[in-house]
N, C-alpha and C positions, 0 to 999 in steps of 0.2 A: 421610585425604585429602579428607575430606569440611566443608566450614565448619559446624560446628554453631554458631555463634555465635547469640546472641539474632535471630529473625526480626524486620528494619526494615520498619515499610508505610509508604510514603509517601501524606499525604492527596491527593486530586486537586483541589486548590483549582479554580474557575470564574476566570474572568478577564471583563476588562471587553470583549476583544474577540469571546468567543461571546457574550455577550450582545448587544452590539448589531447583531452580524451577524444574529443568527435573524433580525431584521423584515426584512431584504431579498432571502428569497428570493419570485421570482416566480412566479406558477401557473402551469397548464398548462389544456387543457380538461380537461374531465371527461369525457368519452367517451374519451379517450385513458388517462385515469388508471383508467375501470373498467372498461376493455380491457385495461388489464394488470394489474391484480385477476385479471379474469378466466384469464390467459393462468397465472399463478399458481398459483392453485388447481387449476387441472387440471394442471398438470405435480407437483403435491402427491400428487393421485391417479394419476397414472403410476408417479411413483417407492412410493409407500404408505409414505414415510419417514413420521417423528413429526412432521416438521415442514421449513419453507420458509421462508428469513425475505432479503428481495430489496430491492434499490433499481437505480433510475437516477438518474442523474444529468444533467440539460441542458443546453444551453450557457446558458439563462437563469439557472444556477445552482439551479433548481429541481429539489429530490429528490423525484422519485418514489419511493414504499415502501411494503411490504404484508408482513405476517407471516401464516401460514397454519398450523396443527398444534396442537400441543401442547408443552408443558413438560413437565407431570407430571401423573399420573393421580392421586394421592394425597399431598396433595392437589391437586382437579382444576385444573390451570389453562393455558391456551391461550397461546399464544407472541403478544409485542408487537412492533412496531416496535422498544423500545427495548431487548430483551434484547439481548443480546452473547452471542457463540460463538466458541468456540477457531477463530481465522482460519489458526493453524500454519504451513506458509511461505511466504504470503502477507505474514509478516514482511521476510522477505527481500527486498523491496523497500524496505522503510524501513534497513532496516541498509545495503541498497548505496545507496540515496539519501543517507544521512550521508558515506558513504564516498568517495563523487561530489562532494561539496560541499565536505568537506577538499581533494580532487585540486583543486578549483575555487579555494580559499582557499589552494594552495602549499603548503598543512600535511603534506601528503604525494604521493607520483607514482603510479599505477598500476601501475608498472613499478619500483618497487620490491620488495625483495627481505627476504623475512620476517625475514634476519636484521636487517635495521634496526630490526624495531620489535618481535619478541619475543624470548624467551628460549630457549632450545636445549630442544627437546621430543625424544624418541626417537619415531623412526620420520618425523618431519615435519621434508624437505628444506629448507634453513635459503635455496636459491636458489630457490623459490618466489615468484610473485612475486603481487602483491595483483590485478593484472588475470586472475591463473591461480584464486585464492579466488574471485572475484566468477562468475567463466563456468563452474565447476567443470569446470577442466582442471589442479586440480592431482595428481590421481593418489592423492591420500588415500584412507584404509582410513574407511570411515563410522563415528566410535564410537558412533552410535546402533543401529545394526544388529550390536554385538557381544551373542554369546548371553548374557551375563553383565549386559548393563545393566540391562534391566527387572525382574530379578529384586532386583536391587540395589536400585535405585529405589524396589520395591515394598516392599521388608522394612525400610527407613527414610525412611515417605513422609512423614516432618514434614524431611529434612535438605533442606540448599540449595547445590545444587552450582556452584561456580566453573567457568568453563568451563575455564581449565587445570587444575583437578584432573578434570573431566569428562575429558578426550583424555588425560590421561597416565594413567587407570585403565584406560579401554577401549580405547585404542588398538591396532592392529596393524600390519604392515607394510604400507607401500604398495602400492597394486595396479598401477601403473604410473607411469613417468619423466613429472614437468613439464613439460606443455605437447604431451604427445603422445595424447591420447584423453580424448574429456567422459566425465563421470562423474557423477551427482550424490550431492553428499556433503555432510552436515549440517555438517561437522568445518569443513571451508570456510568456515563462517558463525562458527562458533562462535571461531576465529579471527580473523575480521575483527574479532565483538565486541570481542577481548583489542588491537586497534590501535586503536580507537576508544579504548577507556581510553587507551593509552600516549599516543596524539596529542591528545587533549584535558585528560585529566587526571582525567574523570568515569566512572565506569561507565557501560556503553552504553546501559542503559535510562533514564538521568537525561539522557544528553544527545540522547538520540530525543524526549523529555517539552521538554526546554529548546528545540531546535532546531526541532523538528517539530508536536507535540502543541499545547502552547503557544501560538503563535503560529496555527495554524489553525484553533485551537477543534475542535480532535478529543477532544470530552470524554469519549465512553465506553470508548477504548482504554486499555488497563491490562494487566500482567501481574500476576497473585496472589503469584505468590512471592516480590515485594518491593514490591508495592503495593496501596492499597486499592481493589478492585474494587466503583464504587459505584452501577453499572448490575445489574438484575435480568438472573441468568444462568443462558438455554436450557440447561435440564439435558440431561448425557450419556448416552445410550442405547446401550448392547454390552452382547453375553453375559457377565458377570459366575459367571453358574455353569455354562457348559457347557454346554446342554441346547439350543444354538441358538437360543434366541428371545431377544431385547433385553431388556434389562434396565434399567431407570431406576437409571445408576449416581451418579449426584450427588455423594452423600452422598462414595463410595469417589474417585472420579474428580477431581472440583474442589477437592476438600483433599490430591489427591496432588500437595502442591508440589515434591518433587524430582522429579518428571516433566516437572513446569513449569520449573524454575529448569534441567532439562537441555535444555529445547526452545532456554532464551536467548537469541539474536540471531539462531537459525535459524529459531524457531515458537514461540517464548511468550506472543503477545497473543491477546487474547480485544477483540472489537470488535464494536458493530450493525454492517449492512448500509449503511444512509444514512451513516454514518462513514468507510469503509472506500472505498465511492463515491467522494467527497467528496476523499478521500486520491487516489486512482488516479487522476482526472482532475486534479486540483492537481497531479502529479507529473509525469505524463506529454504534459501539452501544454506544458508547459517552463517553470512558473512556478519551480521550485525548483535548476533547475544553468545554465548556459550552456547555447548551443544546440551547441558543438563540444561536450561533455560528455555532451549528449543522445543528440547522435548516436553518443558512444562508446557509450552501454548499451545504446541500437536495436542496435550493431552484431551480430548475430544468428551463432551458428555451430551447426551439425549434431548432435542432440542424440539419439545413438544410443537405442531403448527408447521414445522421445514420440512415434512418426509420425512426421508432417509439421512438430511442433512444432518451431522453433530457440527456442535459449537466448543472451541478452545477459549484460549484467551485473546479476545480478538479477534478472531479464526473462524471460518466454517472448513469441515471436511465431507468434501461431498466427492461421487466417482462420475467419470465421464467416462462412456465406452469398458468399461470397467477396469479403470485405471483411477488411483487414487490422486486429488489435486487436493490444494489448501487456499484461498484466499477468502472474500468478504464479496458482496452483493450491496447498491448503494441504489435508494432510491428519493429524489427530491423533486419532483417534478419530470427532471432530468433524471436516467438512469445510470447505474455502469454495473460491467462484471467483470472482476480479476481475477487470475485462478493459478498456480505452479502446480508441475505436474512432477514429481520429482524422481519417478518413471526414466525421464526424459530430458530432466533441466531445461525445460521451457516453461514459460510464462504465458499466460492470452488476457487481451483486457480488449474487454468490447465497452462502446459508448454511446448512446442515444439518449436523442435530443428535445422528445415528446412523451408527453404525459401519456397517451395510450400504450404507452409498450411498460413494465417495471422490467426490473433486473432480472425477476424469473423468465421474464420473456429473452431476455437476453441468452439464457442456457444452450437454448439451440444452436444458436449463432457460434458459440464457443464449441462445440462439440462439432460442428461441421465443419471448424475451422482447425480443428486437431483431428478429424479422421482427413481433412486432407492432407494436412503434414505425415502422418501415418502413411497414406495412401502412397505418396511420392517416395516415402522412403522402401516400400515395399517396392516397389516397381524399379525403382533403382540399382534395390539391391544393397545398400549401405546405410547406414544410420547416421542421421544427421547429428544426432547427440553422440557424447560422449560413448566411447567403447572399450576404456580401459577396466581394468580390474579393482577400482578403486576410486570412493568421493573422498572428495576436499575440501576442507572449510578456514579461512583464517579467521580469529579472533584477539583483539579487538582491533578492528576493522570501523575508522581511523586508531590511530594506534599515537599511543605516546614515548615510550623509552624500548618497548618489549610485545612482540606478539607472539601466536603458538599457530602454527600451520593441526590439523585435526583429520585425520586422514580413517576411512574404515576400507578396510580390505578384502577384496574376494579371495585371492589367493594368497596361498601360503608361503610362498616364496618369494617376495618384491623388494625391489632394489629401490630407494624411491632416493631422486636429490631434488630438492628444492633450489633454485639460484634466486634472488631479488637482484633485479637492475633498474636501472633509473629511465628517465625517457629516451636517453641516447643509448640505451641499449649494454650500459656500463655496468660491469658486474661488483653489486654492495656487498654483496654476503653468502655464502654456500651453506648448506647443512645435505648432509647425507646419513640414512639411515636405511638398517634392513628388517622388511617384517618377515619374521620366520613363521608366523602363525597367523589366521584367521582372525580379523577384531579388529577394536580400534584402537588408535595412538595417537600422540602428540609429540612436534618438532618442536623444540622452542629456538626462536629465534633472540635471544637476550643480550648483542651486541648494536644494534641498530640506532640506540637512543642521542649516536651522536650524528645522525644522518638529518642533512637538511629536511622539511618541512614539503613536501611536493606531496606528485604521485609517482608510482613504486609499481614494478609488473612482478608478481609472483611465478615462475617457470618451473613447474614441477615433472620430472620425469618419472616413470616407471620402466626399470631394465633398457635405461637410456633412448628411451623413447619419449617425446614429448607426450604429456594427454592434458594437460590445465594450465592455463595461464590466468592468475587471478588480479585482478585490480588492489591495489592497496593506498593507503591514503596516511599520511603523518600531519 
């Protein structure tokens, strides 16, 4: 039941568009950036994990980043900015962001129903429907939480599990009717993966790499158990032998690829911090769906077992400092937490490397490290975020013939021009428009389709003052 076939790694080729991005991001002060060094490292020594590895994200597009700890004792070596760690279902926002963007491209409905797009599983209700996978209200039994799986896993940790032969070994019976109680459940995800095949044609981690990776210049995300992981990677710290104290499991842990190939489209990448950032803000201020799509994943429902936390599609909404953020919680051994504040057009993704700490532990970390960004802007006196009278969103973002700038407006009176130029700074295309009234709009841009293939700076003015400059991609 298990695919033994030859193990495929895919190289992670560079592309020409992270190259010429790195030169354009902006700085920040430096009392800010070793105010939150600082803020870092002591939350390093509260938690006394092995390690901390953190970014923000700006609206200048500037990543703030700081690694703190260790990797390994023997031999001795201290954690980078660039190491990568099991992010786990933190995934699950790139899996329902594809899955959002088919609904967006017609390719399929949310409101359809599993029998359209798999095959008849025992025990998993065929009237399911993919907006019941994505919120986990389908009532499914978790087959990661069956007593049999990990022992499987471990006693052939070179196989590579398909995720339908994954649910049809461990599955069990549902634990309640569709659509009537959340639950969270791996199996959900692992599902979605198997319609992302059927509706594109790709396995889901080739068309997460084509779709998403790609095109954003997310170079050090990578899943091991079908690809080359070619970032240095924060080794795994859990008891290994019982005895309660951590263990530097490396060696056992990062080659256990049927662990990885089961995690799938629920929790199988491994990402840095500045990456994963970078991701969360790109996602969640709306460069990547429509904004009526955006706001199906915002749409938040009651998430028995989280607190206060609600769950979207893909999504948790939870507040820090009492400000509203949106991202996911991953836990696999290895922790992570990501979070947009949209407050503030910032992002935070904290990462840790040991089995004592989960994601929840992680909350503190993130909240200390947004009342110091807070903190510095008060004192300063000026807002590091945006301070015009209006957000902005393009869609779709990479774009093929045509896109639509999406703008909502404070005030009632805005002048706004939009310019696209190329990397030398060459002006493609202008659009100007006046919002007389409170609300939102859209610019379309629908001459572009005969513009080379690159990347594109979006320069939007307000009353001829610059406030956004967006990244765009053809």
């Amino acid at each position: 039941m298990k695919n033994r076939t030859t193990l495929l790694r895919i190289p992670l080729v560079g592309s020409l568009l992270c190259i010429l991005s790195t030169g354009f991001a902006q700085s920040i002060s430096a009392t800010l950036d070793s105010a939150l060094d600082r803020t870092l490292d002591s939350m390093h020594l509260v938690l006394n994990n092995k390690s901390l590895n953190a970014a923000l994200q700006m609206p200048n597009n500037y990543n703030w980043k700081h690694a703190t700890g260790i990797s390994s004792i023997n031999p001795p070596r201290n954690v980078t900015t660039d190491d990568v760690y099991l992010i786990g279902s933190v995934t699950k926002t790139i899996t329902a962001a594809c899955i959002l963007q088919l609904a967006d491209q017609h390719i399929l409905n949310l409101d359809d129903s599993l029998y359209q797009w798999t095959d008849t599983i025992q025990y998993i209700n065929p009237n399911i429907t993919i907006r019941q996978l994505l919120r986990h209200e389908s009532g499914l039994y978790d087959a990661l939480t069956n007593p049999q799986c990990f022992p499987t896993l471990q006693n052939d940790p070179d196989s590579i599990w398909d995720a339908k032969d994954l649910i049809t070994t461990f599955i069990q019976p549902p634990l309640a009717q569709p659509g009537t109680t959340w639950k969270y459940c791996n199996t959900n995800y692992f599902l979605l993966g198997m319609i992302i095949r059927r509706a594109t044609g790709y396995m889901f981690y080739m068309e997460l790499r084509n779709r998403f990776f790609i095109p954003l210049g997310w170079n050090s995300i990578a899943t091991p158990s079908w690809e080359t992981v070619s970032s240095p990677v924060a080794h795994a710290w859990m008891d290994i032998t019982g005895d309660g104290v951590t263990d530097d499991a490396h060696s056992f842990y990062y080659n256990l690829l049927s662990l990885n190939s089961a995690g799938g489209a629920a929790g199988c990448y491994y990402s840095n911090a500045a990456d994963l950032s970078k991701w969360m803000r790109t996602y969640m201020r709306g460069d990547l769906l429509s904004p009526a799509m955006m706001a199906e994943a915002q749409t938040t429902v009651t998430a028995p077992g989280l607190g206060s936390v609600t769950y979207g599609l893909g999504l948790m909404r939870k507040f820090f400092l009492g400000y509203e953020a949106y991202g996911h919680g991953g836990d696999l051994t290895y922790s992570a937490s990501s979070w947009y504040f949209p407050d503030f057009d910032i992002s935070i993704s904290v990462l840790n490397n040991e089995s004592t700490v989960n994601s929840w532990g992680l909350i503190p970390v993130v909240t200390a490290l947004l009342q110091t960004y807070l903190n510095w802007n008060l004192v300063n006196g000026v807002a590091e975020h945006q301070t015009h009278t209006s957000s902005y969103s393009v869609f779709p973002n990479p774009f093929a013939e045509s896109f639509e700038l999406t703008f909502a407006t404070k005030n009632p009176a805005t002048k706004i021009r939009a310019e696209l130029v190329n990397l030398l700074g060459e002006k493609m295309c202008t659009q100007n428009y006046y919002s007389s009234a409170i609300g939102t709009g859209t610019i379309p841009f629908s001459t572009t389709g005969s513009l080379p293939h690159g990347l594109y700076f979006l320069n939007v003015y307000e009353n001829e003052s610059l406030v956004e400059t967006l990244k765009i991609v053809k």
